[in-house]
N, C-alpha and C positions, 0 to 999 in steps of 0.2 A: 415476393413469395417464391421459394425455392418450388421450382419444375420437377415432381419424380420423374425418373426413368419408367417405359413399359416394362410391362412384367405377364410372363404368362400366371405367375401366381397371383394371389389375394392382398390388394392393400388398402387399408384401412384406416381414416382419418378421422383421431380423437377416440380412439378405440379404449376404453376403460380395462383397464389393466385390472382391479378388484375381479375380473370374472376370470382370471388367468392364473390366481395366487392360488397353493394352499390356505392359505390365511385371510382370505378373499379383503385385501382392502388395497387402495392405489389408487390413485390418478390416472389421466388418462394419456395417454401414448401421442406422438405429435403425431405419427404415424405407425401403425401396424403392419408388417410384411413377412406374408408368409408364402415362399418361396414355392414353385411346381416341383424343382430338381435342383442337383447342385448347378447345373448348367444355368439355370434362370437365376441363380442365386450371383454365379461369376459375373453375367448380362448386367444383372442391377449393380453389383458393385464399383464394375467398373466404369460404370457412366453417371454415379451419384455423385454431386457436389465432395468434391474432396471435405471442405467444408461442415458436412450437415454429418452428426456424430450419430454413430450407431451403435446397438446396446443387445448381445444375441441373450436371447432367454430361453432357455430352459421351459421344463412343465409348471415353471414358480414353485418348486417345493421348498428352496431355502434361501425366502424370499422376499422380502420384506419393499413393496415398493409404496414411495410417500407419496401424502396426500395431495400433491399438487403435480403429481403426473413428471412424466420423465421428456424431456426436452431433445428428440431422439428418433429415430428410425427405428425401431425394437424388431430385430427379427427373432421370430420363432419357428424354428422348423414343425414340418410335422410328417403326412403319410410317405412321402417319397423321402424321409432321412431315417424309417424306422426297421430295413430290412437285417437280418439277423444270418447267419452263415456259417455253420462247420466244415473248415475245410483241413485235415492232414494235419487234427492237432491244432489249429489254432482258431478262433472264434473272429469274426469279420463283425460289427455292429455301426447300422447306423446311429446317429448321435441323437435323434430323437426317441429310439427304441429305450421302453423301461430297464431301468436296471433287474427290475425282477425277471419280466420277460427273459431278459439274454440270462440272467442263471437258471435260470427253469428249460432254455434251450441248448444248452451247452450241455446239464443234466440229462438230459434226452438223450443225446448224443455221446454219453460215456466222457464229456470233461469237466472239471472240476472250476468255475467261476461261483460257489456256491454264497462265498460273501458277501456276491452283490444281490442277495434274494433279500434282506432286510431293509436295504438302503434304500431309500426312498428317491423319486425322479429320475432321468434320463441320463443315458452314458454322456454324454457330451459334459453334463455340471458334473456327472462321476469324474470326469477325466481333468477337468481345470478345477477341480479343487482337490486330486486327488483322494477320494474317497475309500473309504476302507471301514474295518470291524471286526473281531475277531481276531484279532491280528495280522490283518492280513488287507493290502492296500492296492490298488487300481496300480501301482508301480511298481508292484512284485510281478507284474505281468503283461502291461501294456508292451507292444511293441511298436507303435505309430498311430499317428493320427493323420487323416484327410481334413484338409480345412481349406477355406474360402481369404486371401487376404482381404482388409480394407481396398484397397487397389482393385481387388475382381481377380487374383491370381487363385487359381485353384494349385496346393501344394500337398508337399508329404511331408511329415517334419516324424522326426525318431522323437522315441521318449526322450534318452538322452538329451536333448534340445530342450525338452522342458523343462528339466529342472524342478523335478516333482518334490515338494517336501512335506510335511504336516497339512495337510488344508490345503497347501496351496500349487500351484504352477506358475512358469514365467512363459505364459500366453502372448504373442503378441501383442500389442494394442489395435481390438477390432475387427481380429481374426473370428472367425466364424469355425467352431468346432463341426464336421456336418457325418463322419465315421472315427472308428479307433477300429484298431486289431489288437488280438491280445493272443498269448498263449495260455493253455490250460491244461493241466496233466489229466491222466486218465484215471478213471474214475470206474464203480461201480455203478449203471445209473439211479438203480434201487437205493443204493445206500445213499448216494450224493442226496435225492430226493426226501429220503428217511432223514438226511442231517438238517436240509432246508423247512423239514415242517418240525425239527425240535427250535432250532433257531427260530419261527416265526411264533411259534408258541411262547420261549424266554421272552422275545421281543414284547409280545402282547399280553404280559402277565406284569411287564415293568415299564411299559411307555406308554402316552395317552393314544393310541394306534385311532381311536374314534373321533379324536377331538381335532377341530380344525387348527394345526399346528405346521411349522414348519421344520421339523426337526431337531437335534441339536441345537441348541441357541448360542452356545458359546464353546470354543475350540477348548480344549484340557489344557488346564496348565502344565500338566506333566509333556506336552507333547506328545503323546499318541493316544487311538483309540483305545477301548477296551478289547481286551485279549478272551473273554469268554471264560478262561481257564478260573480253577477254584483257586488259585494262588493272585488271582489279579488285584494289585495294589490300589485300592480306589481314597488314597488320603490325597491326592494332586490332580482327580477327578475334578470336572468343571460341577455336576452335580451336588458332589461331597460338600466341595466349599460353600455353596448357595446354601444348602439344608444346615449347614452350621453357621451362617450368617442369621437363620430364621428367617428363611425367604420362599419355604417351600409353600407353597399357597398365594406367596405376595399378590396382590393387584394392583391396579391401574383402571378402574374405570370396568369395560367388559376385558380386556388385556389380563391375564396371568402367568403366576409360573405354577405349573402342574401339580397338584398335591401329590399325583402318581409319580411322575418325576421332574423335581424342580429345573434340570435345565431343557425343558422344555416350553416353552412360550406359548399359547393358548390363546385364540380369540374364543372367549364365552357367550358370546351375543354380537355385539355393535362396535366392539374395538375400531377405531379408528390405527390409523400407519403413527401417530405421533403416541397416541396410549402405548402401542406396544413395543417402539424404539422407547420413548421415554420410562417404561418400565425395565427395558434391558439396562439403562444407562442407571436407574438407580441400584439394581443389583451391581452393576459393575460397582459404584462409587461405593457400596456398603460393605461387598468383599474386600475392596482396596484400605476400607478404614480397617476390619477386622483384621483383615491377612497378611495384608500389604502385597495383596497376587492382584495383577494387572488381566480380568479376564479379555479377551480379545474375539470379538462378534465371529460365530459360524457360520450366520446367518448373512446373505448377503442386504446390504440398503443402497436402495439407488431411486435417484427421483431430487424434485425439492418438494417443501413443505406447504401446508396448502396458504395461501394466499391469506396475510392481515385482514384482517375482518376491517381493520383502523381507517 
């Protein structure tokens, strides 16, 4: 049996992941750790089994983990990775701090992050998947991120270095996202705040906002988000193609795709992690027959499946 490191933070053995999702279903964790500071965070990494794989999670909003638990050290930050900072034009965020939070504080403050007031979960998955809306993307404006290696090195890595593209980043393997800085132009703060409650209002007039979901289910085939604008092309829309496959509604069991908006994924009750993967994959395979478009998960899955009954 692998020996953890001390830790002035919290760790937690067999810790059920299901209470950590949006989507509430998962397995449970080999281990749980959530770190005091970055400093307790460099302390554990650098003295854990080179060995024993670790897996940083987010608030679980886009997030899909299986029913047989993830095999894994799963760090989650939380109150010492959430502080929030205007300083000279640019915005400092911990990686735990909500997306909405840091656009509702940057608004305060006269600048303009106001895209991230819809987006759903923590800067830190804002920034390794690139996150965006409205046309307007976490890489129109990051300028670094603080992060923890696998190793225990606490570093600085420019955007540039990432490699920001659609959805995604080239994160290292095991790096621990724990701040970003970003710039943000100046703004009116009334007006910023007036733009952020029309945008939560669009938002909540066209998404299931109340339904236990995890977001986006599947990246656009067009390649990027929606742009807001009345001219925006929604025929290469991840949604478009689902609602013309006849999938708006589809089910699995409690698993859905949203009557509200079909590329949204839904637990309706008792979903299990295999109903609602296995209902993503048969929309994949029905659009691929219809369209011949290869949709590609926005959702992240991690874990294995629960245990053969056999």
């Amino acid at each position: 049996m692998v020996t953890l490191p001390r830790t002035r933070g919290r760790l937690t053995r067999g810790k059920a992941l299901a209470d950590l999702t949006w989507l509430r279903v998962g397995g449970p964790a080999d281990w749980l750790f959530q770190p005091a500071d970055e400093a307790d965070l460099v302390a554990f990494l650098a003295e854990l089994d080179p060995g024993v794989a670790v897996f940083p999670m987010g608030v679980g909003s886009n997030l899909i983990v299986r029913d047989g638990g993830v095999r894994a050290v799963v760090i989650r930050l939380g109150r010492g990775f959430n502080d929030i900072e205007v300083v000279e034009g640019q915005v400092r965020a911990g990686a735990a701090a909500l997306d909405s939070h840091v656009a509702r504080r940057a608004a305060q403050a006269g600048r303009d992050l106001t895209f991230l007031r819809t987006i759903p979960g923590s800067i830190g998955g804002a920034v390794r998947m690139n996150a965006g809306c409205y046309g307007r993307y976490v890489a129109d404006h990051l300028v670094s991120v603080r992060a923890v290696t696998r190793r225990g090195e606490a570093v600085t890595i420019g955007a540039d270095a990432l490699r920001l593209g659609y959805r995604e980043s080239e994160l290292p393997e095991g790096c621990v996202i724990t701040g970003a800085l970003f710039t943000a132009p100046k703004g009116d703060p009334a007006a910023l705040v007036a733009r952020m409650e029309e945008q939560l209002a669009r938002r909540d007039a066209t998404q299931p906002t109340r339904d236990r979901s995890a977001g986006s289910t599947f990246r656009n085939p067009a390649g990027f988000s929606s742009t807001g604008h009345a001219d925006d092309i929604h025929d290469l829309k991840a949604w478009k193609v689902i609602d013309e496959a006849g999938l708006r509604g589809a089910r699995r069991g409690d698993a859905q795709m949203s009557p509200k908006h079909p590329n949204f994924l839904v637990n309706t009750g008792n979903a299990s992690a295999a109903d609602l993967e296995g209902l993503g994959e048969e929309v994949r395979k029905k659009v691929f027959q219809d369209r011949g478009i290869e949709l590609h998960w926005e959702i992240m899955r991690v874990g294995e499946p629960a245990p053969s009954a056999d």
